[in-house]
N, C-alpha and C positions, 0 to 999 in steps of 0.2 A: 705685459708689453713694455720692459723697463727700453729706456733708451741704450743704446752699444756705441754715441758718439759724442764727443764734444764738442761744439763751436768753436775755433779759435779766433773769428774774428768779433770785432764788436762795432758798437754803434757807429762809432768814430769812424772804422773801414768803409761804414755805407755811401753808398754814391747819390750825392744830391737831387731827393727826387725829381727836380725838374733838370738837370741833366739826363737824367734816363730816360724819360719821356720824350725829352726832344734831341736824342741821339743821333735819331736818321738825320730830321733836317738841318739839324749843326750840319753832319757831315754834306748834306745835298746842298746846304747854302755857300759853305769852304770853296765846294767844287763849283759853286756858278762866279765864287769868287774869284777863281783861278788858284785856289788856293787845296786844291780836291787831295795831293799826296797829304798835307798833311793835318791829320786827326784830333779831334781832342773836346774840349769844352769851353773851354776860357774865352773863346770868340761869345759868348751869350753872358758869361756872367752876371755882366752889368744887370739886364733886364729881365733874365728868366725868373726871377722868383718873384715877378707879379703876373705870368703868366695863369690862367685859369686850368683848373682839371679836365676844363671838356679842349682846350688846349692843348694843352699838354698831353691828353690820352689819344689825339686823332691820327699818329702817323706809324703802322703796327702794319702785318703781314696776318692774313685771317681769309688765306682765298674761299672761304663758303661764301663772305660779306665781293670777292670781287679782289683783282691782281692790282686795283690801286693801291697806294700806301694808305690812303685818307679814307676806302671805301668801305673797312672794318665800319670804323668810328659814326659813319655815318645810314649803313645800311643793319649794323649789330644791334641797334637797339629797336628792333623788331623783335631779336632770339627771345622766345620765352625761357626764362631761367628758374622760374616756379608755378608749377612743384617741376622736378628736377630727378630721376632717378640713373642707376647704374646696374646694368643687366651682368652680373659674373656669372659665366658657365663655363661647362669643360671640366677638367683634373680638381676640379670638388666636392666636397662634402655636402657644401649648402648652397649649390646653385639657387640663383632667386633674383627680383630684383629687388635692390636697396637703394629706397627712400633717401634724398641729401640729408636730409635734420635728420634721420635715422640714422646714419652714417655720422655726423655732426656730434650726436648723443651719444654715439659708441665712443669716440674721440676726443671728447671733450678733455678726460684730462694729458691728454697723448698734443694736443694742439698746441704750436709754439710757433716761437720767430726762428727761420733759419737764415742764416747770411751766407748767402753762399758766392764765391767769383762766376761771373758769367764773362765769356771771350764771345766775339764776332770777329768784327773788325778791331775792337777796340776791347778794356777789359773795364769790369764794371763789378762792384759787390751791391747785393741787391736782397732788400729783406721780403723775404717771402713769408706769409702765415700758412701754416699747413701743419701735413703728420706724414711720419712714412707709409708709405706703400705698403710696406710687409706688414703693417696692423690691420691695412683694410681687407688685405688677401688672409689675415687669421682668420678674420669674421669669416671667409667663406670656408676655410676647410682647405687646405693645399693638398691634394694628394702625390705619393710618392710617385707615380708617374711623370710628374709634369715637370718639363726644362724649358718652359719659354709665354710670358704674358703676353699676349696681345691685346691692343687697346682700339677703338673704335673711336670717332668725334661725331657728336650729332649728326644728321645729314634728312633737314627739312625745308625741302625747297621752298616753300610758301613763304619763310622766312629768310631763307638764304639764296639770293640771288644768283651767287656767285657759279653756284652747284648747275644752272641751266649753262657752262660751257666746261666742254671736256679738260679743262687743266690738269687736272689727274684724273685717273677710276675711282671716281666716290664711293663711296667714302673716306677718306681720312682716316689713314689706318699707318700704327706703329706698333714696335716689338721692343721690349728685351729679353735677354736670356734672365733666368731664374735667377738666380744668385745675382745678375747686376739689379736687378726688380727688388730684391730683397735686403739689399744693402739700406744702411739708417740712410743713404746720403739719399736716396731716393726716395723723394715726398711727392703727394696730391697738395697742391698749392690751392688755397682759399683765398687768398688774400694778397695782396702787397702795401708795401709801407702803409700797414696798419690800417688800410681799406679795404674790402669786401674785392675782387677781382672786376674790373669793368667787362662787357659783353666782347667787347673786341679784344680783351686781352686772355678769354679764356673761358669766362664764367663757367658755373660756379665753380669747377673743380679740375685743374690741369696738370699734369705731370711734369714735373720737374728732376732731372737729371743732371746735375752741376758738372761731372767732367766728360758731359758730350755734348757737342754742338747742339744749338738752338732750337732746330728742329725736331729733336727728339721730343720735346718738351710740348706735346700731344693735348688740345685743345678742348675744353666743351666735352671732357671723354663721357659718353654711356654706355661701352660695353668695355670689358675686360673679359677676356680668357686665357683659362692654363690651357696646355697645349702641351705636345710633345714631338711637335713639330716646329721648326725658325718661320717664324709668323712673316706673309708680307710685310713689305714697307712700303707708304706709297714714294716717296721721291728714291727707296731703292729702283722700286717698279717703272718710275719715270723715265730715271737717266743713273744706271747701277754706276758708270763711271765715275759719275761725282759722287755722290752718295751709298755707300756701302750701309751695310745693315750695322756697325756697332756702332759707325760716328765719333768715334774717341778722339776728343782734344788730343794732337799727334803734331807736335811741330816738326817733326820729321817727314812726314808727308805733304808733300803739296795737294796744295786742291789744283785738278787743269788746269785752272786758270788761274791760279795765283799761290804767292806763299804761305804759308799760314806758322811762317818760323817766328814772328815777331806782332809785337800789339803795343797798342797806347792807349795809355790810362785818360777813360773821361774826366774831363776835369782836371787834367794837369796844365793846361797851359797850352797856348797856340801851337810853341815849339817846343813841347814837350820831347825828349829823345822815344824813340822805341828801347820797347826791352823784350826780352826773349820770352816765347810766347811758352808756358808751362807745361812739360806732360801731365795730362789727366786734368788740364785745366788748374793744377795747383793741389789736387789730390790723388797724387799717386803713390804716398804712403797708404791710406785707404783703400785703393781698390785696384793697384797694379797687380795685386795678385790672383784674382778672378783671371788676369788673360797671360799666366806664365804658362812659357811655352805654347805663344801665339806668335804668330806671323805677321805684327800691327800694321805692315805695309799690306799685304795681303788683304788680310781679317781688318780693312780698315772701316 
């Protein structure tokens, strides 16, 4: 399982953990400011870094916890997160499920810091603990059949509130194609800035996809399957307009409702300028070639 990537950013790149945490309401406080076109971090500097973690972790998007910002933070720590397992079936060898510390133990020395650019509104580098993907899908056996994972998130009403109103078809269902699943860039995230993942942010184990939008990045996952079929999606399934199945950072496409040509950097400063928003999120030497000769307006 040797690694096929290199880091190029470092410590330095990472974005100030209590910048990231408090992303949203920087930006929800600007806009009660009157201040909402423009983006950034430096409106908080002064005081964020005496803010606390249960703070700073409360304002995240997690609808099993409820469509408030703040209703993760506060209804997630009900989720039991141990013991914790992962059901892989389909185009494998060794369907089963896997135990997290089993999983954990197989990876142990595959675990490391990735730093990877994350884009929304705004562009952020952000240290994840994890492994890739394609080590967990050896364990199971990949058969030659299969062009397409799909991932499942918990879905325990007794704990998740959020699941008793129809917001999507529950479960919490995402895909990639094989070879995007299989790429090093593609990790199961454990951790962030060198702590275990909070309940609202994913626990224990979340998919991370660095040049596609946020949402790909599939929460609380227990099931994975190969497949040789294009797996729903639930915010495909929601509203296909906005949300296509690849999701690829594409500043060439608009979303409906807005541009997505341009971003700014957390933490540059009130008036920080925009700057032009990256194909592939900043990695399209790595992984433009998975979609040559695609149609990315299309196939978006």
């Amino acid at each position: 399982m040797a690694k096929r990537w290199t880091n190029d950013l470092t410590a330095a790149d990472v974005t100030p953990e209590a910048l990231f945490w408090n992303r949203r309401k920087l930006l929800a406080g600007m806009a009660g400011a009157g201040l909402g076109s423009i983006a950034g971090g430096a409106v908080a500097e002064e005081g964020l870094a005496t803010n606390t973690w249960e703070e700073v972790t409360s304002y995240c998007n997690f609808y099993e916890f409820g469509t408030g910002k703040e209703d993760p933070s506060y209804y997630a720590g009900a989720m039991t997160t141990s013991p914790w397992s992962v059901e892989i079936d389909g185009l494998v060898d060794n369907p089963g499920s896997y135990g997290f510390e089993q999983i954990l133990e197989a990876m142990t020395l595959e675990e490391r810091i990735y730093r990877f650019r994350c884009v929304e509104a705004w562009s952020m580098v952000i240290p994840w603990q994890g492994f890739e993907l394609a080590d967990l899908l050896a364990l199971a056996g990949v058969q030659d059949g299969a062009k397409y994972v799909a991932f499942e998130t918990l879905l325990r009403p007794d704990e998740m509130p959020g699941v008793r109103y129809p917001v999507i078809d529950w479960p919490y269902r995402e895909g990639l194609r094989l070879d995007e699943a299989m790429n090093p860039l593609t990790i199961m995230a454990t951790g962030i800035f060198g702590k275990p993942l909070p309940n609202q942010n994913g626990a224990p184990l979340r998919l991370v996809v660095p040049w596609k939008y946020g949402f790909k990045s599939i929460k609380s996952v227990v099931k994975i399957t190969l497949t040789d079929q294009e797996p729903p999606t639930s915010w495909n399934m929601a509203n296909a307009r906005e949300y296509g199945f690849y999701s690829n950072v594409n500043p060439n496409v608009n979303h409906p409702r807005w541009s997505q040509a341009s971003e700014r950097k957390i933490g540059g400063g009130l008036f920080a300028k925009r700057q032009p928003t990256l194909m592939f999120n900043g990695y399209e030497a790595e992984v433009a070639s998975l979609y040559e000769g695609m149609d990315l307006a299309k196939h978006f």
